[in-house]
BATOR-626621 format. One line per field, with one value per residue (C-alpha): x, y, z. Coordinates in nm, 4 decimals. Example, Ala and Ser with C-alpha at 12.3 -4.5 7.8 and 13.67 -1.06 7.14 Angstrom:
BATOR-626621
x	1.2300, 1.3670 .
y	-0.4500, -0.1060 .
z	0.7800, 0.7140 .
END
This chain:
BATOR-626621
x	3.4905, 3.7172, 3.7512, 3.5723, 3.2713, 3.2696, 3.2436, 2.9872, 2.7464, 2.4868, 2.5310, 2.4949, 2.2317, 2.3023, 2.2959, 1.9671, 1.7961, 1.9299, 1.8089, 1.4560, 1.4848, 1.5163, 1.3046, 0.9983, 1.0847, 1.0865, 0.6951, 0.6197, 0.6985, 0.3676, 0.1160, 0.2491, 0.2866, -0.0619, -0.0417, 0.2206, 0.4240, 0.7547, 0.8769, 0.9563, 0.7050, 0.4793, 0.6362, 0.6297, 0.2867, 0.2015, 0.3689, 0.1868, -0.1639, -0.1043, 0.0335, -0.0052, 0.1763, 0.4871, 0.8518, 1.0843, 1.3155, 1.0505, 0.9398, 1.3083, 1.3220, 1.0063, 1.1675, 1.5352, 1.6110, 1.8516, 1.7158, 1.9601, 1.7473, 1.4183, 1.3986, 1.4056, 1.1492, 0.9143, 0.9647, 0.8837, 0.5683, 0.4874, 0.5369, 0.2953, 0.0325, -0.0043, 0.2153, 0.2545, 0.6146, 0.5889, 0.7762, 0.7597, 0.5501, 0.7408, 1.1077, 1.1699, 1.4462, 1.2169, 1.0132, 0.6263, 0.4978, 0.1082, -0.0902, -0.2839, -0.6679, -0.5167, -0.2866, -0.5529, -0.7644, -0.5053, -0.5068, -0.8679, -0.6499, -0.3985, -0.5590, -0.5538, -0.1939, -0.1110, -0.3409, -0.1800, 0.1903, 0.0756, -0.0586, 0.2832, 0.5109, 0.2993, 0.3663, 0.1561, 0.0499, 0.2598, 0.5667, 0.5456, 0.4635, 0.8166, 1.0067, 0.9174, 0.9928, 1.3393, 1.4212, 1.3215, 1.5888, 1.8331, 1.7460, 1.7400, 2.0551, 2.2533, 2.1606, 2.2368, 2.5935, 2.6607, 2.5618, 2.8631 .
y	-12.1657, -12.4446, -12.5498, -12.8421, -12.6498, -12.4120, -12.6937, -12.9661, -12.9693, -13.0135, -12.6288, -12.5172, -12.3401, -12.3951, -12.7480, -12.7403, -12.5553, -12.7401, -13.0770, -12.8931, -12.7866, -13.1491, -13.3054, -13.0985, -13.1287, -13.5085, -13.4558, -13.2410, -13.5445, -13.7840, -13.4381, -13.2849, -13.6378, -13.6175, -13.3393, -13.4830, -13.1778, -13.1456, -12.9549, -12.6536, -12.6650, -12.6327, -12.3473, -12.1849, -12.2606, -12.1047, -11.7790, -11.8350, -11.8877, -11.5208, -11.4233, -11.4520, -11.4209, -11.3778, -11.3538, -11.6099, -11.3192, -11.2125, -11.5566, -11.6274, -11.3352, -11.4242, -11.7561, -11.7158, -11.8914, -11.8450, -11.8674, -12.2147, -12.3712, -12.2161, -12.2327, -12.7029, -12.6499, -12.4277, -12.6521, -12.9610, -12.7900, -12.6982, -13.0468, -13.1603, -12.8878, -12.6626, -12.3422, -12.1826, -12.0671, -11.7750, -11.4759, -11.1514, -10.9019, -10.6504, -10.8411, -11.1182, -11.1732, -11.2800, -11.5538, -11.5211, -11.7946, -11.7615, -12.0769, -12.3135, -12.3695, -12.7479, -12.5228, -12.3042, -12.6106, -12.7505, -12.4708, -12.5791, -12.9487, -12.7734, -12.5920, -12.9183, -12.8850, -12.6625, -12.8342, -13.1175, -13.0001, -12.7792, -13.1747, -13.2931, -13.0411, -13.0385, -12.6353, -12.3703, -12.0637, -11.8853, -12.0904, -12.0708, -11.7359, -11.7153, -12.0033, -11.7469, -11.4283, -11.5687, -11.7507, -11.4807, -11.2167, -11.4689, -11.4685, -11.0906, -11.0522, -11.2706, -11.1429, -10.7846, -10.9247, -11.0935, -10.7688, -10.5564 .
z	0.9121, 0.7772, 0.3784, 0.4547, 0.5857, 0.3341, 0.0522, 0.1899, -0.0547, 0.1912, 0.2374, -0.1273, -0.2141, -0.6021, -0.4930, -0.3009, -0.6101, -0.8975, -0.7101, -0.6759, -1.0407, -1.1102, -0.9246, -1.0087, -1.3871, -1.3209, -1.1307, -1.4191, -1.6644, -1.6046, -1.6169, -1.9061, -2.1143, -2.0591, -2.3015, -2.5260, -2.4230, -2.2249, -1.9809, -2.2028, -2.4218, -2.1733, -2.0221, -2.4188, -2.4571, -2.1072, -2.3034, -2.6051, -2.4621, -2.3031, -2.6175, -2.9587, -3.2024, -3.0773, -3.2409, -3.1375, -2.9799, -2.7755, -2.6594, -2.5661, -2.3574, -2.1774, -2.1031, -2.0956, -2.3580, -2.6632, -3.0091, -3.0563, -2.7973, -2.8777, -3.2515, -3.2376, -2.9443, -3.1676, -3.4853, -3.2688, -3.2001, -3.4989, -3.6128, -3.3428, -3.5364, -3.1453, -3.3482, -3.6840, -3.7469, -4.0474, -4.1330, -3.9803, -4.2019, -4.0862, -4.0373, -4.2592, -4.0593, -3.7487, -3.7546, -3.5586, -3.3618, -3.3057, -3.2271, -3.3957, -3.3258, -3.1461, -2.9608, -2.8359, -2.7664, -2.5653, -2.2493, -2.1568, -2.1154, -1.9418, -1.7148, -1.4466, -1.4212, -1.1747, -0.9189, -1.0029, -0.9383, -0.6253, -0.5030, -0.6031, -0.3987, -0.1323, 0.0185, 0.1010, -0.1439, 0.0941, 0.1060, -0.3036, -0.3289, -0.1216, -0.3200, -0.6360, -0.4678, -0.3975, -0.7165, -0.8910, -0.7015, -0.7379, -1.1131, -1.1358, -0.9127, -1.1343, -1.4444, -1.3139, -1.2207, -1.5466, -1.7362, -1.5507 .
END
């Protein structure tokens, strides 16, 4: 296979996924300002309303995110009254997220969204169920190789 095979971006996978990430954030947009949340709050209030309280450490792990990123996200929240950010009882060092009575109220809102998105990307449950299984290998796989 020549160089200029081997580097058409129309045969990138990282390509072909970071142009998906994209695009569904962009589909996400009009739902979730709906909600007056973005695209990562949503996806910290979809840990949240399976969770709560929460430490910001373990809500980062859930979503892969480093505290630098997660702690504006969570004080944006709060701002918007959907979390409570307090010390840890039994860390001061760790702050516990746990939601507000708004942010509770706000699930029975969101539960319309993922009809809406599976409308949007227009695949069946057993192409996503795939999409998933593979992203989250790839996820896992490169993870396990930056860890060596």
């Amino acid at each position: 296979m020549s160089c200029d095979t081997l580097l058409d971006i129309d045969k990138q996978i990282c390509f072909s996924m970071y142009s998906a990430t994209n695009a569904i954030t962009r589909a996400y947009r009009p739902v979730l300002d709906e909600l007056d949340l973005t695209y990562l709050q949503y996806m910290a209030m979809l840990v949240l309303w399976r969770e709560s309280p929460l430490n910001v450490k373990e809500i980062g792990k859930k979503l892969r995110l480093d505290s630098g990123t997660l702690t504006p996200l969570l004080k944006r929240m709060e701002q918007k009254g959907l979390v409570v950010r307090k010390r840890s009882l039994t860390d001061e060092r760790a702050r516990e997220i746990s939601l507000t009575p708004l942010g509770v109220e706000l699930e029975q809102k969101a539960l319309t969204v993922p009809d809406q998105m599976g409308c949007k990307v227009q695949i069946t449950p057993e192409e996503a169920a795939l999409l998933k299984k593979l992203a989250d290998k790839v996820t896992e796989n490169l993870s396990n190789a930056q860890s060596k």
